[in-house]
N, C-alpha and C positions, 0 to 999 in steps of 0.2 A: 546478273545473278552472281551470288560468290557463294564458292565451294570453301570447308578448313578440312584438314586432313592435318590432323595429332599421334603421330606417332616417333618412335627412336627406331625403327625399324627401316631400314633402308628400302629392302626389298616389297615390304609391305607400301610403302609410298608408293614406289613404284609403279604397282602392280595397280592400287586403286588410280593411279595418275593415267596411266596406260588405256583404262577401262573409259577413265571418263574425256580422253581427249577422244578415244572410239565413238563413242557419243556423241560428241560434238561433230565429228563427219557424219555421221551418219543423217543425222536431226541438220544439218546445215545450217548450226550457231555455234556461240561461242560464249564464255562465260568466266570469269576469274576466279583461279585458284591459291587458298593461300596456306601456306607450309608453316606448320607450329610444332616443335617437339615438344614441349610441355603443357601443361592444363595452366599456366598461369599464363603463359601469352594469348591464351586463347581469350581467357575472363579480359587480358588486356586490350583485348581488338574487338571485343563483341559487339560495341558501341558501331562494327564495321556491317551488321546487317546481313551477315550471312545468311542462305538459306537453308545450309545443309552442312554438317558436321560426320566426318568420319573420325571415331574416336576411340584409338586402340585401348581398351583398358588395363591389359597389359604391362603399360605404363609403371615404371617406378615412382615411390615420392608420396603425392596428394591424395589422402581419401577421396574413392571418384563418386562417389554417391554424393556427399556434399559441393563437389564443383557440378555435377552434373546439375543440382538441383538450384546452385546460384546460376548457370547459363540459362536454365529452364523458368527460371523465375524474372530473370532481366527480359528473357527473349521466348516467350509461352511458343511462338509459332518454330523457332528455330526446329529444325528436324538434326536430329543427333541419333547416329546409326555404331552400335557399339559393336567392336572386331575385338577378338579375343583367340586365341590358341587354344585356349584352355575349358574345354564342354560347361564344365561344371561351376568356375566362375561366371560366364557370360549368362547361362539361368539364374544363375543368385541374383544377379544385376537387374534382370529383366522383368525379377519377379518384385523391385523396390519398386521399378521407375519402368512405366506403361511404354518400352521406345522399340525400333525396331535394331534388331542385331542381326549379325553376319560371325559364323568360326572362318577363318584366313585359312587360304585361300578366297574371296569371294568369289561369285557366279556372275558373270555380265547378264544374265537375266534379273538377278535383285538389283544391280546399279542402272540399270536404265529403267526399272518402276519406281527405284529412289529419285531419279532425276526427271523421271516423268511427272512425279508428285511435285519437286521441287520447283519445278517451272511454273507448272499449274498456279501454284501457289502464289507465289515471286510474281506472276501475272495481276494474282487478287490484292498484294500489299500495297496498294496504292500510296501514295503519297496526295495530301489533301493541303493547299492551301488556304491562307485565312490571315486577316489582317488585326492585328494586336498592338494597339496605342499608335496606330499610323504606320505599322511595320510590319512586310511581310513576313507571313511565320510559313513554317513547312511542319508538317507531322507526317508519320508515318500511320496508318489507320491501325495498326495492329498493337501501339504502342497505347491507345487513347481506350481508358477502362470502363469511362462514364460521361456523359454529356450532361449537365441538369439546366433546366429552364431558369432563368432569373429574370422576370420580365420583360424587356427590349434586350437584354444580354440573354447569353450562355456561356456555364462555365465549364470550358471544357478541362478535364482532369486526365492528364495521364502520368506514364510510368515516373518520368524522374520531375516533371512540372507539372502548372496547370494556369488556366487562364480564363482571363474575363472579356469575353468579344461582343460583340452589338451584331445582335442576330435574334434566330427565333427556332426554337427546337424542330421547326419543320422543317425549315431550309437545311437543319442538320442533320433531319433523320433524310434527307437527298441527298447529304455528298457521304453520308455513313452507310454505302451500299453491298457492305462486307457482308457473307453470310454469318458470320459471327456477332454482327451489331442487330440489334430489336429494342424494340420502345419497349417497355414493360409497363408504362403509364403518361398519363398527362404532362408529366416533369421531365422524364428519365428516360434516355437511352444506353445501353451497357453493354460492355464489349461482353459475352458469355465466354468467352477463356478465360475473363477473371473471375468465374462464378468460385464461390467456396461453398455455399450452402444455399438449395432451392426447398424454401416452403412456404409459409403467406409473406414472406418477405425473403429476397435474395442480399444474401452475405457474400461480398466481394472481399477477395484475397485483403484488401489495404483494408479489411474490418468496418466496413460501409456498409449499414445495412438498408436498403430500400424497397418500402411494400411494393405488391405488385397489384396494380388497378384490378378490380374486378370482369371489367370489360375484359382486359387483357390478358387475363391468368390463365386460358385455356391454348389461349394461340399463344404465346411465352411457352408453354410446357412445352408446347407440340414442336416449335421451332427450338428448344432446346433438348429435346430428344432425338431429336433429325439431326441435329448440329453433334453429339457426341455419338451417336451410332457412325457418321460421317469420318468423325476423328479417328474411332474404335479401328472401320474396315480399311483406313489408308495405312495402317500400322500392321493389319494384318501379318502373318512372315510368307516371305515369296518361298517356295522350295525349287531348287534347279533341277 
């Protein structure tokens, strides 16, 4: 698991550093942390799979609403936990972008429910392999938006590629055992993070839109109503 911590704040590092090597004795693991003072090394490493982002807003320099929402966009599951001094900026924040925040000092009770979430998690993001013109591929599950049937193929679609494999949408909807992935029909399995719009047809962020089978539209709802109330109570805010 990898931890980023973004701040110019020395003491602030610190103090989150402190909290979470506590953590790691405690839990009796360990997990890498990596140190960025700026929002643009962070867009530069994201390809690095973190699972959790300490991110002082604080910060001089970059509109954080727009970097926030390019992190959020490359990396849906990424958890990004916004520190701030300042009361009244860190609700402006909170009130764009659905994430959880901490005012600095933090409370070792909201960092060990962040890393209790984060692990959970980091447990669920599997990595799936699959063979692509005679070569093994690796994907991340959480990275892959849509699966669709192409007869003896499927083509699986994700974030930055996508690909045409010799397979059959059942053997994919077993190795797609994320609670975030559901068939919605005959053809089609979909990651639900990238949902952008549910009605007789679901509209995925990359502007994709596909019906949803008849058979399937009641259990589709039910399992994407479970799946964001789920997102909604893990963001909750912890109080110390």
């Amino acid at each position: 698991m990898k931890i980023g911590i973004c701040t110019q704040q020395m003491n602030l590092r610190n103090h989150i550093l402190e909290l979470c090597r506590r953590y790691e004795r405690e839990k009796g693991m360990s997990y890498e942390i990596l140190n960025f003072t700026y929002e643009d090394e962070v867009l530069e490493y994201i390809e690095a799979s973190m699972q959790l982002l300490f991110y002082d807003i604080d910060l001089t320099g970059n509109n954080k609403i727009q970097i926030m929402k390019k992190l959020h966009n490359y990396d849906p599951e990424l958890r990004i936990i916004f520190v701030s001094n300042q009361e009244k900026v860190a609700w402006s924040v909170i009130d764009q972008m659905i994430l959880d925040f901490s005012y600095n000092p933090i409370p070792y009770k909201k960092i060990s429910r962040w890393l209790d979430i984060a692990c959970a998690e980091a447990r669920e993001d599997r990595i799936i392999k699959f063979d692509d013109k005679n070569k093994n591929k690796d994907l991340r599950i959480n990275q892959v938006i849509y699966v669709e049937s192409k007869g003896n193929y499927v083509k699986v679609v994700a974030k930055e590629k996508q690909f045409l494999v010799r397979g059959t949408i059942k053997s994919w909807e077993e190795k797609l055992t994320m609670d975030c992935m559901t068939r919605i029909n005959d053809s089609y399995i979909i990651n639900m993070n990238y949902i952008d719009e549910f009605g007789d047809k679901i509209k995925l962020k990359n502007q994709v839109k596909i019906p949803i089978g008849k058979v399937y539209k009641e259990d589709v709802w039910g399992k994407y109503q479970d799946y964001i109330l789920e997102k909604v109570g893990r963001r909750l805010p912890v109080y110390s």
